[in-house]
BAFI-3210 file (N, C-alpha, C; in Angstrom, 3 decimals, decimal comma, padded with zeros to 6 digits):
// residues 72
n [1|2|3|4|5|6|7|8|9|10|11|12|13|14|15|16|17|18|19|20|21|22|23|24|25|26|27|28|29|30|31|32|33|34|35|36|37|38|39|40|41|42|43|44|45|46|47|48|49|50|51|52|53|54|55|56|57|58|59|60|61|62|63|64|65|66|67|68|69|70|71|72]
n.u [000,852|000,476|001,685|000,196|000,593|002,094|000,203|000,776|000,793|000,972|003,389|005,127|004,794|006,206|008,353|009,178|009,136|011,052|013,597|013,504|014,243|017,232|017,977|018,271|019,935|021,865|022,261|022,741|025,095|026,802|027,540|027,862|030,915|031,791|031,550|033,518|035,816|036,599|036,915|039,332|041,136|041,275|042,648|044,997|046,447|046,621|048,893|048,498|048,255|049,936|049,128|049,095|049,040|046,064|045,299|045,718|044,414|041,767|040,600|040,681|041,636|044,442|045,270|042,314|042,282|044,392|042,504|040,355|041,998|042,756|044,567|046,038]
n.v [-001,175|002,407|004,938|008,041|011,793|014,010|016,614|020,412|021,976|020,085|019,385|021,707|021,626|019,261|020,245|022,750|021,478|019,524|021,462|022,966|020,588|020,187|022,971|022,444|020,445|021,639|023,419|022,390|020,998|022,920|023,604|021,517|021,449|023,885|023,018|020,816|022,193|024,041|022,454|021,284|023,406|023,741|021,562|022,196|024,331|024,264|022,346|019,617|017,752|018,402|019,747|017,713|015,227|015,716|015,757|013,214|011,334|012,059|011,419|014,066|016,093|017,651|020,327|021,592|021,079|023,032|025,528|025,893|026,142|028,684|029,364|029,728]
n.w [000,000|-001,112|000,359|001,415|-000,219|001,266|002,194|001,589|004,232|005,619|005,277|005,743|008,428|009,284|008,473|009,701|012,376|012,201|011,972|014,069|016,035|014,861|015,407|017,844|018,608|017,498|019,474|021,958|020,837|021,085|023,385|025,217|023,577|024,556|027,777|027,134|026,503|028,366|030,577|029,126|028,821|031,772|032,139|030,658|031,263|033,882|033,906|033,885|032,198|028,705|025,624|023,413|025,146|026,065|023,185|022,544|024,296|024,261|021,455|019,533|017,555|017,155|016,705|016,973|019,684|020,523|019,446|021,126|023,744|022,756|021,034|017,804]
ca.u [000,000|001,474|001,555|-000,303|001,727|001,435|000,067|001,553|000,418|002,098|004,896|005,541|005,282|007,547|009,974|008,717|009,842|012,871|013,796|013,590|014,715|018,254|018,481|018,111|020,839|022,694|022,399|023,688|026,141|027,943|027,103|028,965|031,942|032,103|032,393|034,603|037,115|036,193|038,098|040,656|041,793|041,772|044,140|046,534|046,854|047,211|049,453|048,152|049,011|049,894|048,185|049,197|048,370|044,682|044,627|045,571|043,258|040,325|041,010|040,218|043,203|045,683|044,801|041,381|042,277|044,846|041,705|039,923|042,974|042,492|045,716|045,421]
ca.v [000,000|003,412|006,639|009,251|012,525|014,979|017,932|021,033|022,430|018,763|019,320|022,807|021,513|018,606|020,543|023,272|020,699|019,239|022,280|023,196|019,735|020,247|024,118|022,252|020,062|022,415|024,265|021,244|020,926|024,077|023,928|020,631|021,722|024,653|022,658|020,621|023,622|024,834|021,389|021,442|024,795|023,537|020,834|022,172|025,313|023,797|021,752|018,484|017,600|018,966|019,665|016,763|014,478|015,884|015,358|011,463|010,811|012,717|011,266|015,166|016,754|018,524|022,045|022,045|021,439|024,557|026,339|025,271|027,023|030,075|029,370|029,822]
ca.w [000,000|-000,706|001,808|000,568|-000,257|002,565|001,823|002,117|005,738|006,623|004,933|006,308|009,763|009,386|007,876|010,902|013,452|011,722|011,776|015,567|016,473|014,575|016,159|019,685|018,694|017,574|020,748|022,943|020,696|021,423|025,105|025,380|022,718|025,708|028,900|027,058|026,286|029,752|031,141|028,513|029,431|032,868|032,834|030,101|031,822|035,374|033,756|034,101|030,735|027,958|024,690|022,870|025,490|025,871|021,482|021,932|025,360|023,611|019,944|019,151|016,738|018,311|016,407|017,633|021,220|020,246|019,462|022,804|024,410|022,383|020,322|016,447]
c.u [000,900|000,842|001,496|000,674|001,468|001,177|000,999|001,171|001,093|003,111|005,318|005,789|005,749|008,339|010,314|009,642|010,987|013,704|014,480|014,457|016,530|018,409|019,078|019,040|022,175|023,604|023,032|024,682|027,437|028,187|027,972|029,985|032,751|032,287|033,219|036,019|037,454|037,770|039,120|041,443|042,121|043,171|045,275|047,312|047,309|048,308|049,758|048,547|049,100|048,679|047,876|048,601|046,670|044,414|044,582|044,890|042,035|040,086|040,340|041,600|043,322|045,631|043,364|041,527|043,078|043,802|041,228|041,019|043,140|044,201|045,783|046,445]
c.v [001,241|004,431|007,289|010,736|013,324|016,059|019,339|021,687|021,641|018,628|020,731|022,623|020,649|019,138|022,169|022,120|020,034|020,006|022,577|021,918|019,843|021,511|023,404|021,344|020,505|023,593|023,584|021,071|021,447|023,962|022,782|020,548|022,789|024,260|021,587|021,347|023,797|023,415|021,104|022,296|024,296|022,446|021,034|023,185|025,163|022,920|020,545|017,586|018,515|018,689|018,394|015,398|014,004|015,553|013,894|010,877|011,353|012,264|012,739|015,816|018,417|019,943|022,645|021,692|023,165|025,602|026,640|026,217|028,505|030,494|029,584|029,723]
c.w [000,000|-000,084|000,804|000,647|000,666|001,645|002,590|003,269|006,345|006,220|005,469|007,613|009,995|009,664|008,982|012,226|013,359|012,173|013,511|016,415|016,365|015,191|017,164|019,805|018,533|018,420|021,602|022,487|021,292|022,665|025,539|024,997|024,572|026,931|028,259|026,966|027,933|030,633|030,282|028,912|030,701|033,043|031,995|030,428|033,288|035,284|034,199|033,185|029,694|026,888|024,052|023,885|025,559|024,695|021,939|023,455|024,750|021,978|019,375|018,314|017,693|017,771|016,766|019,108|021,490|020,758|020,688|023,748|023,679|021,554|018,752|015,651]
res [x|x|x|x|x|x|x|x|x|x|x|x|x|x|x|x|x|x|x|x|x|x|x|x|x|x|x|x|x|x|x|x|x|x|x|x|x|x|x|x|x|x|x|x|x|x|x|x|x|x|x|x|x|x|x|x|x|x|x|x|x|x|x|x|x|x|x|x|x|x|x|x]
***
């Protein structure tokens, strides 16, 4: 049996809630990117380890932990 095509009112608010769903991930994203930095900064500046160590315990490359430290 095939699914009928949505109409457009139901395709506007799919693509309406798609929509909002990916913002709201996009929002956690950052928010977790940021307390990760937040504890990067902390232990490469307290000198817990260095940079390089934090890249190969985090498999994260070693120019974006840079960044994270505000290095460029």
């Amino acid at each position: 049996m095939a699914s009928k095509t949505p109409s457009k009112a139901e395709a506007s608010a799919a693509l309406a809630e798609a929509v909002d769903r990916w913002r709201a991930a996009k929002r956690s994203e950052r928010a977790a990117r940021e307390a990760l930095a937040v504890v990067v900064r902390q232990v490469v500046n307290g000198g817990i380890m260095n940079e390089s160590k934090v890249a190969t315990l985090t498999k994260i490359p070693r120019m974006t932990i840079r960044k994270m430290l505000g290095k460029n």
